[in-house]
Structure formats: C-alpha cells, structure tokens
py3Dmol code that shows the C-alpha trace and the ligand (Angstrom):
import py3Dmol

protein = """\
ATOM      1  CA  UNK A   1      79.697  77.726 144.166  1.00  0.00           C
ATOM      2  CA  UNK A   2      81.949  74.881 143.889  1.00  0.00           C
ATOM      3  CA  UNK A   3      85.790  75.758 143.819  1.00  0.00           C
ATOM      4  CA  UNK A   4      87.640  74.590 140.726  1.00  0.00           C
ATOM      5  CA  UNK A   5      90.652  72.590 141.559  1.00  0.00           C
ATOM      6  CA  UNK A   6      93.717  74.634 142.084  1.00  0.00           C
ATOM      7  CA  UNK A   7      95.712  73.840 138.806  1.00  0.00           C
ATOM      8  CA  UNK A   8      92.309  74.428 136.781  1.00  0.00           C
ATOM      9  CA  UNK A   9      91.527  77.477 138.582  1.00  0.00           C
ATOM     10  CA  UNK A  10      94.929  79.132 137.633  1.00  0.00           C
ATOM     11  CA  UNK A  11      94.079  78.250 134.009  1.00  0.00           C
ATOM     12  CA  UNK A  12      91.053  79.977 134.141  1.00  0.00           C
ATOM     13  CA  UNK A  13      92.539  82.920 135.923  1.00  0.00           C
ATOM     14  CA  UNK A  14      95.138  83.524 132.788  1.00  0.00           C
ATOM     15  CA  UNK A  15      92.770  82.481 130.172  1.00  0.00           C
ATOM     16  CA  UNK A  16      90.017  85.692 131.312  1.00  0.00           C
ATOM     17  CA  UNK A  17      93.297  88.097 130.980  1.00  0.00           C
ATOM     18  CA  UNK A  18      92.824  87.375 127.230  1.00  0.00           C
ATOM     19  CA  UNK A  19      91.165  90.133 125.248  1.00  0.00           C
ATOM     20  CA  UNK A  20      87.730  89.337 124.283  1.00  0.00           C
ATOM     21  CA  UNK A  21      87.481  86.263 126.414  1.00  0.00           C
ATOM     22  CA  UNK A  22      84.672  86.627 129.327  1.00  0.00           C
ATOM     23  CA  UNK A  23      84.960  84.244 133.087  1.00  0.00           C
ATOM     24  CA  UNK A  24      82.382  81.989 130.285  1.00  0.00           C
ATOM     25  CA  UNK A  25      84.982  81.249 127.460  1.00  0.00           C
ATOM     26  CA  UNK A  26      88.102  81.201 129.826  1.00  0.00           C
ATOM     27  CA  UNK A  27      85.841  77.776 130.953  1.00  0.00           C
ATOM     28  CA  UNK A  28      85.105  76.101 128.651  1.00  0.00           C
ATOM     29  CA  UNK A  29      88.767  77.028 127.035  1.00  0.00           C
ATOM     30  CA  UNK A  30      90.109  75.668 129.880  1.00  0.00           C
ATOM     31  CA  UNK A  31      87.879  72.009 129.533  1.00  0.00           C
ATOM     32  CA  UNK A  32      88.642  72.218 126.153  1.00  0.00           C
ATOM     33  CA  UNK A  33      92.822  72.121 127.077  1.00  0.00           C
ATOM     34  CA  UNK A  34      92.415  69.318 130.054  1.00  0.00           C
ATOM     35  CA  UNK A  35      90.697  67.384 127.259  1.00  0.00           C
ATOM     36  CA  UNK A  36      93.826  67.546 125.075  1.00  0.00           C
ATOM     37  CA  UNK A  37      96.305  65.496 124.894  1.00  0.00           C
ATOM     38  CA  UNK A  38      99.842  66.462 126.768  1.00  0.00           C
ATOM     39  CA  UNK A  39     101.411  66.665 123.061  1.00  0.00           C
ATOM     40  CA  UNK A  40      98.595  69.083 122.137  1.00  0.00           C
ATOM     41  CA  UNK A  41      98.606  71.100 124.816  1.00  0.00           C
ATOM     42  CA  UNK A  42     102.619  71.379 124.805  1.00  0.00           C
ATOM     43  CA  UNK A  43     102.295  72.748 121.014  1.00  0.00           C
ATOM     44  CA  UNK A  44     100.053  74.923 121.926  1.00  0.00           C
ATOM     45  CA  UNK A  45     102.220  76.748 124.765  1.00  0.00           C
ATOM     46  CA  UNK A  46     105.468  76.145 122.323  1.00  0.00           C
ATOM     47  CA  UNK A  47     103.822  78.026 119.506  1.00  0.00           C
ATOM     48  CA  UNK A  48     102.767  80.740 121.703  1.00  0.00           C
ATOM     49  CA  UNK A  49     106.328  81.199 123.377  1.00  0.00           C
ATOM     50  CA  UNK A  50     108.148  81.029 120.366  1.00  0.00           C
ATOM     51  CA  UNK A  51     105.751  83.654 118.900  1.00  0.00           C
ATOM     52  CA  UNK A  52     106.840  85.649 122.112  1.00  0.00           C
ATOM     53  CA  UNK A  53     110.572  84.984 121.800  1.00  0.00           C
ATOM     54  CA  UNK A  54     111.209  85.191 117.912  1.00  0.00           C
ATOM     55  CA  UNK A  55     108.885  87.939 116.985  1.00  0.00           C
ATOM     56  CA  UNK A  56     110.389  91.728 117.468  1.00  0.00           C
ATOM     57  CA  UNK A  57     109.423  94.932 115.927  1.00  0.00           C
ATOM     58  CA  UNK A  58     110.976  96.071 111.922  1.00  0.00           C
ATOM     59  CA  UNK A  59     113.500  99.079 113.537  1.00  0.00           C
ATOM     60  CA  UNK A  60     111.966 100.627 110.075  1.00  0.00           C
ATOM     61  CA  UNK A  61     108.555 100.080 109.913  1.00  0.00           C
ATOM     62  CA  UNK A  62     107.580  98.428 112.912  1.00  0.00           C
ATOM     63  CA  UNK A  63     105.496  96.005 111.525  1.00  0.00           C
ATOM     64  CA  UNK A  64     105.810  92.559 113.382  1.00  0.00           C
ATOM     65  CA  UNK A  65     109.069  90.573 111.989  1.00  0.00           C
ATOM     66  CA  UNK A  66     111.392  87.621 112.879  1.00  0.00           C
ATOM     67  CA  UNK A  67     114.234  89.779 111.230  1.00  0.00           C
ATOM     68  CA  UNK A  68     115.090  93.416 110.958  1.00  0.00           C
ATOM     69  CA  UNK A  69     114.497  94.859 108.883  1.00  0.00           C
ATOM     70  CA  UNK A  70     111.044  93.350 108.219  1.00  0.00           C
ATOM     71  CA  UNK A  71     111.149  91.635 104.931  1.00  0.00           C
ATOM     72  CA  UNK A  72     108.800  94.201 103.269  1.00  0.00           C
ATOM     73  CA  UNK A  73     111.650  96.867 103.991  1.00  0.00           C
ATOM     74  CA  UNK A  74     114.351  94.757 102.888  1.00  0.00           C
ATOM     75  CA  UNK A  75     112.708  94.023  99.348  1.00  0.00           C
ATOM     76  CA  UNK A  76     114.324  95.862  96.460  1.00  0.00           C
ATOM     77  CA  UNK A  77     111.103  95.432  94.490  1.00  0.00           C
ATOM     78  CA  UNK A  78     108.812  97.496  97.362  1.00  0.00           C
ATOM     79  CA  UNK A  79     109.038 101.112  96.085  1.00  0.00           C
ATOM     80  CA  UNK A  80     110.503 103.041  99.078  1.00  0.00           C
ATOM     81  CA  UNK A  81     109.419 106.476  98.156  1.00  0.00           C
ATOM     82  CA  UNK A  82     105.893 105.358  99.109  1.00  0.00           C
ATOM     83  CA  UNK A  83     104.816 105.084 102.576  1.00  0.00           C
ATOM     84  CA  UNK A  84     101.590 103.871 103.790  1.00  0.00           C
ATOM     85  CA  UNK A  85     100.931 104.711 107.415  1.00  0.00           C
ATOM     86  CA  UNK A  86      98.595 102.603 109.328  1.00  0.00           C
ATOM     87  CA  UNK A  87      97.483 101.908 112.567  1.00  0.00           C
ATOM     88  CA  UNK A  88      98.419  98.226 113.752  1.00  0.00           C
ATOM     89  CA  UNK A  89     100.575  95.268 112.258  1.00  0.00           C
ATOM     90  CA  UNK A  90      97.483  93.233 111.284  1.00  0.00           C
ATOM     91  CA  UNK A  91      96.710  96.337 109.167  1.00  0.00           C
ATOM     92  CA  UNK A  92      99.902  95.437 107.131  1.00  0.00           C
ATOM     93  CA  UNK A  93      98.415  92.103 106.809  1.00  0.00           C
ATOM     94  CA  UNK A  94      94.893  93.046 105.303  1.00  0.00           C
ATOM     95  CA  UNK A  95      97.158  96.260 102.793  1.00  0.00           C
ATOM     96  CA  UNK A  96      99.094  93.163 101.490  1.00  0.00           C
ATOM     97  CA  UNK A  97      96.443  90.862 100.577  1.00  0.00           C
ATOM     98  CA  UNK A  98      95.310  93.788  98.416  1.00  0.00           C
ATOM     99  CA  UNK A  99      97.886  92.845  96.436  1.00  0.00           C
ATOM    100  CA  UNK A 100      97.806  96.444  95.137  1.00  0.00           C
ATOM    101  CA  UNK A 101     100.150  98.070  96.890  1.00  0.00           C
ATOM    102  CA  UNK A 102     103.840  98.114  96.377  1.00  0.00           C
ATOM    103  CA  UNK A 103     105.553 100.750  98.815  1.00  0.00           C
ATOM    104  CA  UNK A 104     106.620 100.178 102.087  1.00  0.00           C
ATOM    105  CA  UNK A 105     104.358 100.731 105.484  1.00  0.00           C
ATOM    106  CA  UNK A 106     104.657 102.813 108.538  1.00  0.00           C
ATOM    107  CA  UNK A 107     103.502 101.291 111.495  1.00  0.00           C
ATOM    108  CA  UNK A 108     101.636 104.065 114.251  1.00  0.00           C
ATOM    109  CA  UNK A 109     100.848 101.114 116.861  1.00  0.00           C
ATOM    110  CA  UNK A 110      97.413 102.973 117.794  1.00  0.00           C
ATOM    111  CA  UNK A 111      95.882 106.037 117.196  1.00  0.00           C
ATOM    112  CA  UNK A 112      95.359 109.685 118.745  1.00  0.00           C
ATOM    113  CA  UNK A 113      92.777 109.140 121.596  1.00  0.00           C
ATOM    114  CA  UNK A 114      92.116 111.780 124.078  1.00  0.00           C
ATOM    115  CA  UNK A 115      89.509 110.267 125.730  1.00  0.00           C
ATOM    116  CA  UNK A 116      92.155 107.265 126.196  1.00  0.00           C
ATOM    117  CA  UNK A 117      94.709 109.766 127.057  1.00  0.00           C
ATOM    118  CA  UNK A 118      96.724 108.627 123.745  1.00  0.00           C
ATOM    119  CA  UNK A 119      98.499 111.551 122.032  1.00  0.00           C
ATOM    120  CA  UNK A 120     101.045 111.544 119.394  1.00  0.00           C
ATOM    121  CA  UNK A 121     103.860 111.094 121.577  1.00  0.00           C
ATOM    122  CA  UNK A 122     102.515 107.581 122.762  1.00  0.00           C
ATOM    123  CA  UNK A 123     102.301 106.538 118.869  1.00  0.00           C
ATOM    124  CA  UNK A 124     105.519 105.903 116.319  1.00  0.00           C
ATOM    125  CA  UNK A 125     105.200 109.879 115.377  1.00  0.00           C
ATOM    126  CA  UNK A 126     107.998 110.891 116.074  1.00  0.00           C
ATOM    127  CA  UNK A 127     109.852 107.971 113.794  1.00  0.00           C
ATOM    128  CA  UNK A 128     107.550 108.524 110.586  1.00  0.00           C
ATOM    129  CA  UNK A 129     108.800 112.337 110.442  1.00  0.00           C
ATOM    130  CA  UNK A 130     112.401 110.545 110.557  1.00  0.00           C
ATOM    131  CA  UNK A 131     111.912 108.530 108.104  1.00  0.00           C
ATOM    132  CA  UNK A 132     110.837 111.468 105.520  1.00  0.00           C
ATOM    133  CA  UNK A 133     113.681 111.904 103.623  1.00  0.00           C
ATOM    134  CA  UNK A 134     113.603 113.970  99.888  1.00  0.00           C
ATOM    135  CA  UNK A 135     113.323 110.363  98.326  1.00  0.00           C
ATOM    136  CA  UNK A 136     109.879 110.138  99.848  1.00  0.00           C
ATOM    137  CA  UNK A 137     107.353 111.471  97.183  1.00  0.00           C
ATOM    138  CA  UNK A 138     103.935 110.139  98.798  1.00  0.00           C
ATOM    139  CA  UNK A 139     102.522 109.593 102.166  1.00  0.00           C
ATOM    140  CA  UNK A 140      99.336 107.666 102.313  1.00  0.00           C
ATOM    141  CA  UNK A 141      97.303 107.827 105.439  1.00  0.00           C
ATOM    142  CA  UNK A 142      95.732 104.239 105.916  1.00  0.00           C
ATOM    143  CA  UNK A 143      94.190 104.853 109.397  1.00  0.00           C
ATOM    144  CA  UNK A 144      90.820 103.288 110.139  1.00  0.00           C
ATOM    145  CA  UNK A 145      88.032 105.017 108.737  1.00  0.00           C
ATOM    146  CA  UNK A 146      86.928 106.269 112.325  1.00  0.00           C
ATOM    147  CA  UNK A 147      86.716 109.132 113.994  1.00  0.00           C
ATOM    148  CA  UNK A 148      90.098 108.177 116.235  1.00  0.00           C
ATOM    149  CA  UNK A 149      91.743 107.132 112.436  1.00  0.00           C
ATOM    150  CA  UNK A 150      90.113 110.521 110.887  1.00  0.00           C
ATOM    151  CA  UNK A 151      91.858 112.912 113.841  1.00  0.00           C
ATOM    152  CA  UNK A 152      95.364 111.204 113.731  1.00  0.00           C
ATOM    153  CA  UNK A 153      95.128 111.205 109.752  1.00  0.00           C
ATOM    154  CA  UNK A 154      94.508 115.246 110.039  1.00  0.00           C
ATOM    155  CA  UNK A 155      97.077 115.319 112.768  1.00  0.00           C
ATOM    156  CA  UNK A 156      99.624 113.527 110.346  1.00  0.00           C
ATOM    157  CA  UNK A 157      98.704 116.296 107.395  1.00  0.00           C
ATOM    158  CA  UNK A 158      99.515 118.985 109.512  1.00  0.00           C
ATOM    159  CA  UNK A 159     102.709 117.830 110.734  1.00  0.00           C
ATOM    160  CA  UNK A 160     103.985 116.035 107.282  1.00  0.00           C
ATOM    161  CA  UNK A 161     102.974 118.829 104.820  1.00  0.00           C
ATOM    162  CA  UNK A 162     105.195 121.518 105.869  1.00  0.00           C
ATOM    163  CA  UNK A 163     108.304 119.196 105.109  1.00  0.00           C
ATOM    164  CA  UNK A 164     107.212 119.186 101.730  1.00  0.00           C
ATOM    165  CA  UNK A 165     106.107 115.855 100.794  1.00  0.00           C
ATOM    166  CA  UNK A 166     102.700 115.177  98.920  1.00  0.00           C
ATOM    167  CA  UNK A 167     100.419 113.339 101.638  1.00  0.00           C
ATOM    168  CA  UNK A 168      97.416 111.643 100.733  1.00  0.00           C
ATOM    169  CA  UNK A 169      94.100 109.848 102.342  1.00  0.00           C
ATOM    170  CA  UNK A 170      92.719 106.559 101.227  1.00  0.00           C
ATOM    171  CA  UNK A 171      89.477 107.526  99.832  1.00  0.00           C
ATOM    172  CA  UNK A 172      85.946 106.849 101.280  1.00  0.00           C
ATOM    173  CA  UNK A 173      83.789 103.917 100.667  1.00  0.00           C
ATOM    174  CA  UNK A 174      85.169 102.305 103.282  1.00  0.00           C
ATOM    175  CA  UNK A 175      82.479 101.497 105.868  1.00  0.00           C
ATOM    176  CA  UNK A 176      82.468 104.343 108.456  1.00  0.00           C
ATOM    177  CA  UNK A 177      83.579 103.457 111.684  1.00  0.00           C
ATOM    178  CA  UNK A 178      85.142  99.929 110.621  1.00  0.00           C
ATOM    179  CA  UNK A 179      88.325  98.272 110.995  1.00  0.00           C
ATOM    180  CA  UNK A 180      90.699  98.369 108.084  1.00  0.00           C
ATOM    181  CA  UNK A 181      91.581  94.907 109.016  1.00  0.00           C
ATOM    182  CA  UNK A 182      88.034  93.664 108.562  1.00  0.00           C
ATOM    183  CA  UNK A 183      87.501  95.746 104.774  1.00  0.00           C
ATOM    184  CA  UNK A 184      87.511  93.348 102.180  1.00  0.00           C
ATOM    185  CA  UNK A 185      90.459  93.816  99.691  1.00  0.00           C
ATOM    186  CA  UNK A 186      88.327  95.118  96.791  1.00  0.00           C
ATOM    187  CA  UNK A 187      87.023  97.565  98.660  1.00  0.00           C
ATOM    188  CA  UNK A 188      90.471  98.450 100.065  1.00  0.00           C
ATOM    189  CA  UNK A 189      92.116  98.087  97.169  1.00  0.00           C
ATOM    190  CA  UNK A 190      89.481 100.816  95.557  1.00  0.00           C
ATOM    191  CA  UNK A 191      89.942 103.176  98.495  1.00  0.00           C
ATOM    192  CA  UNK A 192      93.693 103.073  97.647  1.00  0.00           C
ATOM    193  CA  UNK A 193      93.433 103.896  94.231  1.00  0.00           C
ATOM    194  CA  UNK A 194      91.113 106.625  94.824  1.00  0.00           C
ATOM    195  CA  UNK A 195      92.895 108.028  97.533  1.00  0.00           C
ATOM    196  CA  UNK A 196      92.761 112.180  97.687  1.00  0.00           C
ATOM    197  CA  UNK A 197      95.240 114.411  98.346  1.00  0.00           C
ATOM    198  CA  UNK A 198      95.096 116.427 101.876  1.00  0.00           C
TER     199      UNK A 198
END
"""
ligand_1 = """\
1
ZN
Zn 109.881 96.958 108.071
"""
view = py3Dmol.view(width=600, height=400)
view.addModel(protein, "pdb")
view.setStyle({"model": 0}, {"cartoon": {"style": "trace"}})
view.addModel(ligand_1, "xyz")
view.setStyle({"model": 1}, {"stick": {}})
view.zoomTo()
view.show()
C-alpha cells in the first residue's frame, strides 16, 4: 500500500481518534481539509481550540458553560426547587428546546454501567445529594429510557427518597432504548408532563 505523505498521514492518525470516525472517513476528512483553503482550515482549528479553552463545567449543574454558574442557574426566572437530572450536556440541549421546562438541570455525565465498570462514584452523585436542600420540592429523573438510564434512575430513588424530597420519572412513550437527545420535543415534552412519581 502506498504510504501517505508524512504531514497527511499525521492528519489521518488524529482524525480516526474521533468518535464515530472509521481509517475510511478520517480519509476522505483529511482530502476534504488539504482541499481547503489555509483561512478555512485555520477557522476550523480556532473554533475547535477556543471551544477547548473557553468552555468549563457550571460548578452547579455541570452542564457545559463559558461562565459559572451556567446561565440556566443564574436565571431568576428558572424555578430552582425543580431539578431535572440527566445524563449528558447535550441532554440539556434537547430538555430546553422542549420549551416546557422551567427548573434547573443536574448534570450525571454518564450513567451506572457495570459492565463498563461505571458506578455511582464515577458519575456527579455525590454533588446532586448536595445540592438537595429543603427548597428542593421535585426531582425529575431524565435519564435515557434504557436499561443503563432505567438502573441509575432506580439507583437515584433509593438514595434521594430517604432525604425527603418527592422524586419523579419522566413517563414512558419514549422509544425504549433511545437517546433522550434524539426524542423529538413533543414526545419529550409529553413524557415530562406525564412523569410518575417513584
Ligand atoms: Zn448550571
């Protein structure tokens, strides 16, 4: 097989550490950049540094932020005796375009795994039982309607219930075994209002 040239080579290299991007894409990414111009390309590394140097984690909520805290928890309007526990920041993103909720998030960055070795201690646990206060009057578990999301939103009942604070599940009709990200905000927006208590 013909060698790429260094320079090209080491392009393709970091491109395949990408997640979701096969030895195929990295490629034809990498054609795709030596066919840009110099201005193009440069944007496209300034935009992804900048991403890398301006964006930190909401000391709150740890959703994604340029300033802490996040502007969700710093908004008088958001109703912050209603917290909405999810898995991932780009779950934040798909609860907001709902439109329909107007409490304040709790960001677990993952779920409980075993075969993955993941346990509560590896997630933001730890700093959602800190943040119940007797202000809080609802929890409401947002994980992804999987089996991971299903045995970290039981895990969550069991640990937030004895503190005395009313803790709720989104409610079915969700596709089983999807993505909250990818659930369409009707739907969403449904499974919040019909969310159950646990
Ligand atoms: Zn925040």
């Amino acid at each position: 097989m013909a060698r790429y040239p260094k320079p090209m080579a080491r392009l393709i290299e970091e491109l395949v550490r990408l997640p979701g991007v096969g030895p195929k894409t990295a490629q034809r990414l990498a054609f795709f950049l030596i066919s840009q111009t110099p201005a193009e390309v440069q944007s496209l590394t300034d935009s992804m540094l900048q991403a890398k140097q301006r964006i930190i984690y909401c000391s709150q909520c740890f959703h994604l932020t340029e300033e802490d805290p996040c502007p969700i928890c710093s908004n008088p309007k958001r109703n912050k005796n209603f917290i909405c526990v999810v898995e991932e920041p780009r779950d934040v993103i798909a609860m907001e375009r709902t439109k329909s909720f107007d409490g304040i998030y709790h960001v677990l960055h993952g779920s409980i795994s075993p075969l993955e070795g993941i346990g509560p201690n590896d997630l933001k646990v730890k700093e959602l039982v800190a943040r119940i206060g007797p202000d809080v009057q609802e929890v409401v578990l947002a994980t992804d309607p999987n089996v991971e999301g299903e045995a970290t939103a039981m895990y969550l009942a069991r640990l937030l219930k004895p503190i005395g604070v009313k803790v709720t599940r989104m409610a079915h009709g969700m596709p089983v075994g999807s993505d909250l990200e990818y659930v369409d905000e009707v739907t969403l927006s449904k499974a919040l209002e019909g969310r159950r208590e646990l």
